[in-house]
C-alpha positions in Angstrom: -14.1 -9.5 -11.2 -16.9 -9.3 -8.5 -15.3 -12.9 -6.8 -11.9 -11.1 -6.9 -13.5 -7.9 -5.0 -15.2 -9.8 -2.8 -12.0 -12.3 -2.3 -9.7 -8.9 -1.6 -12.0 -7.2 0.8 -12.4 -10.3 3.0 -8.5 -9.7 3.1 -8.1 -6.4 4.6 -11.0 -7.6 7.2 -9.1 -10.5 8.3 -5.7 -8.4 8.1 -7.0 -5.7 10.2 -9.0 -8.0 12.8 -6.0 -10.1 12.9 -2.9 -7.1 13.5 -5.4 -6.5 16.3 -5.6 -9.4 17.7 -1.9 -10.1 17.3 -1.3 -6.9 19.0 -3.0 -7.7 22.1 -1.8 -11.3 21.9 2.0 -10.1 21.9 1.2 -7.3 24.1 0.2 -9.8 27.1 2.3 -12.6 26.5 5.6 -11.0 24.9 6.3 -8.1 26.3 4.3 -8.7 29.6 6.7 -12.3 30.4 7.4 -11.5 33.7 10.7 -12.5 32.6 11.0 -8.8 31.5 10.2 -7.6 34.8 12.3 -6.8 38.4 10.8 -8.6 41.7 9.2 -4.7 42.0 7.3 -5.2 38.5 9.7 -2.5 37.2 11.3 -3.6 33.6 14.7 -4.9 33.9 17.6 -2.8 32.9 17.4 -2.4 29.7 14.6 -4.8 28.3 13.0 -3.4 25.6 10.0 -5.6 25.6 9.8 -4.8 29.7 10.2 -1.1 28.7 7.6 -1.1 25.8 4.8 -3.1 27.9 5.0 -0.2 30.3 3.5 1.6 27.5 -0.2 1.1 28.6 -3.6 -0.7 26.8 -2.5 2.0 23.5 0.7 -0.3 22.9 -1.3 -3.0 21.6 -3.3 -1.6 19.3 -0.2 0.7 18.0 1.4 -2.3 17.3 -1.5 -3.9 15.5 -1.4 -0.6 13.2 2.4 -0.9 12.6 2.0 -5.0 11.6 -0.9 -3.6 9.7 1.3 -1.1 7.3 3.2 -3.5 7.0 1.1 -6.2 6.0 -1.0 -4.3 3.5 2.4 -2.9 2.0 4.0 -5.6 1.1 0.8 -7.1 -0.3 0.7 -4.0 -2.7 4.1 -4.3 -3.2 3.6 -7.8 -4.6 0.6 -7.1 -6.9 2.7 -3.9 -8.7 5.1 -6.4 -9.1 2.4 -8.7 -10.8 1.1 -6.0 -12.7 4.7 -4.8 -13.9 4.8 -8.4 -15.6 8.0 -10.0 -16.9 10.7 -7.4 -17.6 11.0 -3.5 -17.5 8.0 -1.7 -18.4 9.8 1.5 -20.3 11.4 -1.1 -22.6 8.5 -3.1 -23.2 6.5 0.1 -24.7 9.5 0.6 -26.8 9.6 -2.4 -28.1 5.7 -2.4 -29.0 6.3 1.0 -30.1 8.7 -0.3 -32.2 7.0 -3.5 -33.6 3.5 -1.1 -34.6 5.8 1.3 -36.8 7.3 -1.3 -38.6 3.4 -2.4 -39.0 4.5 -5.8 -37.3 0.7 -6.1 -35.2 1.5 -9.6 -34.6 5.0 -9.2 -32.9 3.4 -6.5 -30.7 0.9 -8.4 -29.4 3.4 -11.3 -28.8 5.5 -9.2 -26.6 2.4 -8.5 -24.7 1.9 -12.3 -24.1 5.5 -12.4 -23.3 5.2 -9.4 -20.8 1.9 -10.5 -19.0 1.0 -8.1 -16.2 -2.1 -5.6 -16.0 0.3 -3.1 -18.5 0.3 -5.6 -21.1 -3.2 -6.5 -20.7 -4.1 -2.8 -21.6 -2.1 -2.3 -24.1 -3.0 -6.0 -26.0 -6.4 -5.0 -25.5 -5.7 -1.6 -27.4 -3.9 -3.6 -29.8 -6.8 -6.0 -30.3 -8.9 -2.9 -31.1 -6.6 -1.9 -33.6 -6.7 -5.1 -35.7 -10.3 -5.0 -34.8 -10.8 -1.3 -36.4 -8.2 -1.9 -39.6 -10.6 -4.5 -40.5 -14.1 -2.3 -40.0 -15.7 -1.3 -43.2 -18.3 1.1 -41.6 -16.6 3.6 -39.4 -14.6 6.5 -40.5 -11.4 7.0 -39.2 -12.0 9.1 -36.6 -14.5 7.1 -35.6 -12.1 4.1 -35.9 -9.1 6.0 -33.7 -11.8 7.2 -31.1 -12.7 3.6 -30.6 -9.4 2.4 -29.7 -8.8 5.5 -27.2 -12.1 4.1 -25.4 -10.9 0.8 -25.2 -7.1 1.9 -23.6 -9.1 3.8 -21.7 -11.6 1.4 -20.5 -9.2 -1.3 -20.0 -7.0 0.7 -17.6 -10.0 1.9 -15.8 -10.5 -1.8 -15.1 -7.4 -2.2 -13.7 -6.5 0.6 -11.7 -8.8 0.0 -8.9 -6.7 -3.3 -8.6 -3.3 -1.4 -8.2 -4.8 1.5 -6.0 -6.8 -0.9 -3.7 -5.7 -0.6 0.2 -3.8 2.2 0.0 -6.4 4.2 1.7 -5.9 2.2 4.8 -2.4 3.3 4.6 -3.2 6.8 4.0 -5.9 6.8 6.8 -3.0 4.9 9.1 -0.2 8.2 8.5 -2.5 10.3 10.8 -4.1 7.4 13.1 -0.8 6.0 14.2 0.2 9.6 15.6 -3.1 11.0 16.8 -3.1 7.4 18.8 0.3 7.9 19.8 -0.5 10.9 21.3 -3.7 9.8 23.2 -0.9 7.5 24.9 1.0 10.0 25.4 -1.5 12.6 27.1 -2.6 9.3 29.0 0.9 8.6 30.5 1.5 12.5 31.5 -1.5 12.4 33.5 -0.2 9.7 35.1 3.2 11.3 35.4 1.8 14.7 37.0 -0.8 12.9 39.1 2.5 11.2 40.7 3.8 14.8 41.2 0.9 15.7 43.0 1.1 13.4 45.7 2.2 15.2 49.0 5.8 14.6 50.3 7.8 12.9 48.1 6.8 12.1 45.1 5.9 8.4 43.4 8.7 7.4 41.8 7.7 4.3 40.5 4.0 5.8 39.4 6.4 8.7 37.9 8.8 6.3 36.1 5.9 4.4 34.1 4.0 7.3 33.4 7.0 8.9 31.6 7.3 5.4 30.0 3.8 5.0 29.0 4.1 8.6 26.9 7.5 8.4 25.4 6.9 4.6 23.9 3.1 5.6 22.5 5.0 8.3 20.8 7.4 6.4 19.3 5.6 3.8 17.9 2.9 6.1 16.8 5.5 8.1 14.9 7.1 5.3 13.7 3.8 3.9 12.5 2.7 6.9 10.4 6.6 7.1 9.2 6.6 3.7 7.6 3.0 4.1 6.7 3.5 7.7 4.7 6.5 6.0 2.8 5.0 3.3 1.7 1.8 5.2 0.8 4.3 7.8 -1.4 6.6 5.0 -2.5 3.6 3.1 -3.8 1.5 5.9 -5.4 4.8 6.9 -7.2 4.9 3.7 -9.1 1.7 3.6 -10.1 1.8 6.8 -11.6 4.8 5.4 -13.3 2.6 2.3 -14.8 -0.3 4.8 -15.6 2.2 7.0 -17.6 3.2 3.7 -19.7 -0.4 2.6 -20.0 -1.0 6.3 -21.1 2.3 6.5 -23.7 1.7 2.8 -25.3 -2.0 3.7 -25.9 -1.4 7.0 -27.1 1.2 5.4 -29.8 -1.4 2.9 -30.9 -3.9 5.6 -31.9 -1.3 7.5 -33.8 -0.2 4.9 -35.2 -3.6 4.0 -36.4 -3.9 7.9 -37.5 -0.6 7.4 -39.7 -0.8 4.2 -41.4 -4.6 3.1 -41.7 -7.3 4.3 -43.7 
């Protein structure tokens, strides 16, 4: 378990040090090809890349933030599909629901072999207790019932933190990507207004990428904490859905316990 922490933090290090990098890396030599760009060093007509390199040193790291949400979201994405297992969770409880009140232990531990997936390991483990417990002598049955409600509960505090891990990156990344955004944003209307100032006519060209520089850092700022908030929601939604079915299956083992054992 302490390998597997160690194993997922070195992860997020190398995933944030890397969109960083990456950032930078396409900043410079993507959308700063002076293919993008007129004899003048104004963007061509309607080059994005051209456009979005006029953005200023905040581009960069915006875009390291936006591969970032990405990156860590479809990781997370991946593991709740890993910890889903085989087939549909609802089902799954049912049919283990199913299999303990017909008193058929060994059939619901099967489908939990057959499931895989951090829900069936909870619940198999719960189950284990129960065999465990309808074999114990010594304990009353409270005692017996309070037993296997420690161990669903233990079980699904181990792997929780699994399912939950990252997603504060993504929750911190919602208000970063704006608030960074906007420092763009501030950056490129002091450029804009500082081409005002100048006596007689004004800059055009210092005007032009000033207005640039503000509207793209606002853009992919929003768009950042956009993707970054609905992934975080999307996310946290379906883990509560797999805590609820932890929550239900273990919850049908104890009765079950309380209605057929001694």
């Amino acid at each position: 378990m302490q390998k597997k922490s160690n194993l997922s933090g070195l992860f997020t290090v190398f995933v944030i040090v890397g969109a960083i990098v990456a950032g930078w890396l396409i900043y410079k030599f993507v959308l700063g090809n002076p293919s993008h760009f007129n004899d003048k060093g104004a963007p061509k007509e309607g080059d994005v890349f051209g456009i979005m390199y006029k953005g200023g040193f905040i581009v960069p790291f915006l875009l390291g933030f936006f591969m970032i949400v990405w990156i860590i979201s479809l990781e997370r994405i991946f593991t709740l599909f890993k910890a889903r297992g085989n087939g549909n969770v609802s089902a799954f409880v049912k049919r283990v629901q199913f299999n303990l009140t017909s008193g058929n232990l060994d059939a619901a531990e099967a489908e939990c072999d057959k499931q895989k997936g951090s829900v069936a390991n909870v619940i198999k483990s719960g189950l284990h207790t129960y065999r465990k417990m309808r074999e114990d002598k010594t304990q009353s049955k409270d005692q017996k019932i309070l037993a296997i409600q420690k161990e669903v509960e233990e079980s699904t505090a181990l792997e929780l933190p699994m399912l939950q891990r990252n997603l504060p990156i993504l929750a911190t990344l919602a208000p970063i990507g704006t608030l960074t955004g906007l420092i763009g944003t501030v950056l490129g209307m002091i450029r804009a207004f500082a081409a005002l100032a100048n006596a007689g006519a004004p800059d055009q060209s210092a005007l032009s990428s000033g207005i640039s520089e503000a509207l793209i850092n606002t853009a992919i700022g929003i768009l950042t904490s956009a993707f970054a908030i609905i992934f975080y929601n999307a996310i946290s939604s379906n883990i509560d859905g797999l805590t609820y079915a932890i929550d239900e299956a273990g919850y049908s083992i104890s009765q079950t316990f309380a209605s057929k054992e001694n």
